[in-house]
N, C-alpha and C positions, 0 to 999 in steps of 0.2 A: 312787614315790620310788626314786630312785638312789644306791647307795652312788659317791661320787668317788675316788676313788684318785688319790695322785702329784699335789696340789696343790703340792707344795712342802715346805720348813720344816714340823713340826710340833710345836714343843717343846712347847706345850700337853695333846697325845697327845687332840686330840678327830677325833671322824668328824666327815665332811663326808657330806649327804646332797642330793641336787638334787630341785628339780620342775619341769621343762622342757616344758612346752607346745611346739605348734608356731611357729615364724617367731618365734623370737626376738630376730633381729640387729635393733639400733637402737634396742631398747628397755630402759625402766629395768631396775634389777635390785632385787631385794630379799631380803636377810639376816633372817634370824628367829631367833630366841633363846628355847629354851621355857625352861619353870620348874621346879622342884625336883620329881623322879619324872614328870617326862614323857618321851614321846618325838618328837622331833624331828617324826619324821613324823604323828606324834596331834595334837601341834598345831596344824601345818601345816591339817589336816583341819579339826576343830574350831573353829578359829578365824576359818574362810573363808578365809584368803589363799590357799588350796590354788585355791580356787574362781574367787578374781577372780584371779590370776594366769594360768586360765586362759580366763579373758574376756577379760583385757585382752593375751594373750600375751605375760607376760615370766616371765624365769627365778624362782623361789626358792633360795638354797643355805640349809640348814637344818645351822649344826652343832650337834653332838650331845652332849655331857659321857659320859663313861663312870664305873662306879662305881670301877674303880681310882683315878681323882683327886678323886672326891668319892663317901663312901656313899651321899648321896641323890641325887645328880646335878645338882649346885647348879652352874652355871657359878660362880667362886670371885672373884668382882668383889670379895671381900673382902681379897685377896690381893695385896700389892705386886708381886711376884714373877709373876702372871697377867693385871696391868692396864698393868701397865707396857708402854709400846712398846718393839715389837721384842722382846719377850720372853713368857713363857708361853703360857696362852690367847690373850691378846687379838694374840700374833704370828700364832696358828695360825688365826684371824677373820679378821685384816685378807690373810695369805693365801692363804685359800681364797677371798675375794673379789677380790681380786687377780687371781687363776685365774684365775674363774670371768667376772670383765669381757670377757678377752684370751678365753675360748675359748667363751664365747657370744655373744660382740662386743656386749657390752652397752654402755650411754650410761654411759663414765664420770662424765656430769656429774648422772646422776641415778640414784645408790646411796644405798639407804634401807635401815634397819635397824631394828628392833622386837623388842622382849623385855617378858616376862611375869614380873613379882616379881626370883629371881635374875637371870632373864636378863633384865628391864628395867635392873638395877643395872649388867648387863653390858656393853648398850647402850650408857647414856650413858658409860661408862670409855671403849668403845670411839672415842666421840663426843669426849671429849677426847683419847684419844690418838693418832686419825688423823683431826682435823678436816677435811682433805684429800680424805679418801678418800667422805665420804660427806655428803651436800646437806643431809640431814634423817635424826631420829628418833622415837623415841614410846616412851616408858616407862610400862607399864601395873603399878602398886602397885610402885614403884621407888623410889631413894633416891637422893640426890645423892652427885655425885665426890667419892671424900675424904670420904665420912661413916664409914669404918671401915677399921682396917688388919690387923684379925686377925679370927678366926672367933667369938670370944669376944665382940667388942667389936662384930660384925656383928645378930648376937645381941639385945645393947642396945639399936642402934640401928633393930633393925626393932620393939621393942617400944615403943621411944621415943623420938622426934627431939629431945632434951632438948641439944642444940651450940648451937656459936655460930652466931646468924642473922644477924651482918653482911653484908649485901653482896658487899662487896670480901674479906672473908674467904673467903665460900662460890667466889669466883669467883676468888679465887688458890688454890684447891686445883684447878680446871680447868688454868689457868696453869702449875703446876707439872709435869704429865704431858703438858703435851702439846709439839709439838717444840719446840727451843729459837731462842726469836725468833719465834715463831709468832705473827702477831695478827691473823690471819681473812682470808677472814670466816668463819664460825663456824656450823656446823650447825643448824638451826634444830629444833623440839625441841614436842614434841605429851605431854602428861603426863594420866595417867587416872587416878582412886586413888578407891574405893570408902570412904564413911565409917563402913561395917559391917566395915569389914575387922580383926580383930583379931591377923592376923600380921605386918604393914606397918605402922605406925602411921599415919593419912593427916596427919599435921602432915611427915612426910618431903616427900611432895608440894608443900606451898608451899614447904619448902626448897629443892628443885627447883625450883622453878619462879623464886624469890628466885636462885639460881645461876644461872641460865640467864640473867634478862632484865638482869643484872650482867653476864655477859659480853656482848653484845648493846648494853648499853651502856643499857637502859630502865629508864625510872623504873618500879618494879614494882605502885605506883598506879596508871600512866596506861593501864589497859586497858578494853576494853568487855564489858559484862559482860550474857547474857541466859540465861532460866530459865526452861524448860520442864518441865513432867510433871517437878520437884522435880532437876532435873538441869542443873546452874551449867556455864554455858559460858563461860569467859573467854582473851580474843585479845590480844593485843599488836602494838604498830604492826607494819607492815611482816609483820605472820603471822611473826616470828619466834619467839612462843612462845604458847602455846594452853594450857590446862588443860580437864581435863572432872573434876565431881564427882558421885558419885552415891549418894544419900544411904544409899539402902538395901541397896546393893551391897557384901555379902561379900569375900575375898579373891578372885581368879580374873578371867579374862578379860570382857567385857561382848558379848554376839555379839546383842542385839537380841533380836527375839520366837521366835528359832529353838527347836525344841526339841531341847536337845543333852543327852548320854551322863550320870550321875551321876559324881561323881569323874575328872570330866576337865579341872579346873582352868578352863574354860568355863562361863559362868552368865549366865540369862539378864535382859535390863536393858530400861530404855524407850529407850536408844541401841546402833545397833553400832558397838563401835567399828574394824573392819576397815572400813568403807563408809566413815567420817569420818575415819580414819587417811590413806587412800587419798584424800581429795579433799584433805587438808592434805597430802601429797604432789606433790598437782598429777595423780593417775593416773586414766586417762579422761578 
């Protein structure tokens, strides 16, 4: 992993860090978002995209949180002021992806992004406010746009999705952050949420998932749904929105049978979800 320098704009004040395989002109790119006390590049690792990024040779850029803007190093999706376009964090995101298109001549038309708890929350803010910028996401123990506007009330809502589950509510809180007159088409959106998890509530997850096929336009009944080794897979037409649940799964990432590190926010499940992120991507 590579510290970037000189992407641009930073008012966020995060690092930027790459993982650049060989021959990567023409191919996708993908942004990664880790979660509260990790490091950008631990994730990276842990989570396999380290691995198939460089199988499939494309770039990673991995930004970083520092603790001067958060003591746990929480990307701050909680934050009007850091989700907003063109402004905080999520300016210094869409900038270093920006970059990082132009100077590893990556396929604009196929930038993917993924985040982990905060940094899934990160994700999709980032998903509403540069629908433009990026094809698809995947929010692994995440919460929907607009489920909180302070650190207080963020708080609440990871203990409890206890909002309004309208619809058209959950999907005029996307509407409002992202640009004005904006009406798609719209990122398309991969959701994972553990129902052991007891720092994410997983009722956030059908929120999300209720958000997402509202903007998409799906009735949030009409999906197909299959269940394996106790682990619910549900698609929605057109693959614009997918959920994974998985009953015995803690908070933390899902990496399959691998054996990974203790306390590295990675845990292991009867799915991975980097291999099925990457085929709802389209990569390989």
């Amino acid at each position: 992993m590579v510290t970037y320098e000189g992407f641009g704009d930073n008012p966020g004040r995060l690092k930027m860090l790459t993982h650049l395989p060989p021959d990567v002109a023409g191919q996708p790119l993908g942004v990664l978002l880790h979660g509260c006390g990790q490091s950008a590049a631990g994730f990276a690792v842990d989570s396999g995209w380290a691995a198939l990024a460089d199988r499939l040779h494309f770039p990673l850029i991995l930004p970083e949180q520092v603790g001067s803007n958060n003591a746990n190093r929480c990307f701050q999706w909680f934050n009007p002021s850091d989700t907003t376009r063109d402004a905080g964090e999520a300016a210094s995101i869409a900038g270093m992806t920006q970059a990082a298109i132009e100077r590893f001549g990556s396929d604009p038309d196929r930038v993917f992004i993924v985040g982990l708890s905060a940094g899934a929350a990160m994700a999709v803010a980032m998903l509403a406010a540069y629908p433009e910028l990026f094809a698809a996401g995947a929010a692994v123990a995440g919460l929907p746009v607009g489920s909180a506007q302070s650190g207080m009330q963020a708080i609440l809502r990871m203990a409890s999705a206890s909002y309004d589950q309208n619809p058209q509510t959950l999907a005029s809180q996307v509407h409002s952050v992202a640009p004005k007159g904006y009406a798609g088409p719209w990122p398309r959106l991969s959701i994972w949420q553990g129902l052991a998890d007891t720092t994410v509530a997983p009722d956030n997850a059908e929120r999300l998932a209720t958000q997402w096929c509202a903007l998409h336009g799906l009735d949030s009944a009409a999906m197909v749904q299959t269940v394996q080794a106790g682990v619910r897979h549900r698609t929605w037409p057109g693959s614009a929105v997918e959920t994974w649940t998985l009953p015995l799964m803690a908070h933390g990432y899902p990496v399959g049978g691998r054996v990974v590190p203790p306390n590295h926010h990675v845990v292991q499940a009867p799915v991975d979800a980097t291999a099925a992120i990457g085929r709802f991507f389209g990569l390989g």
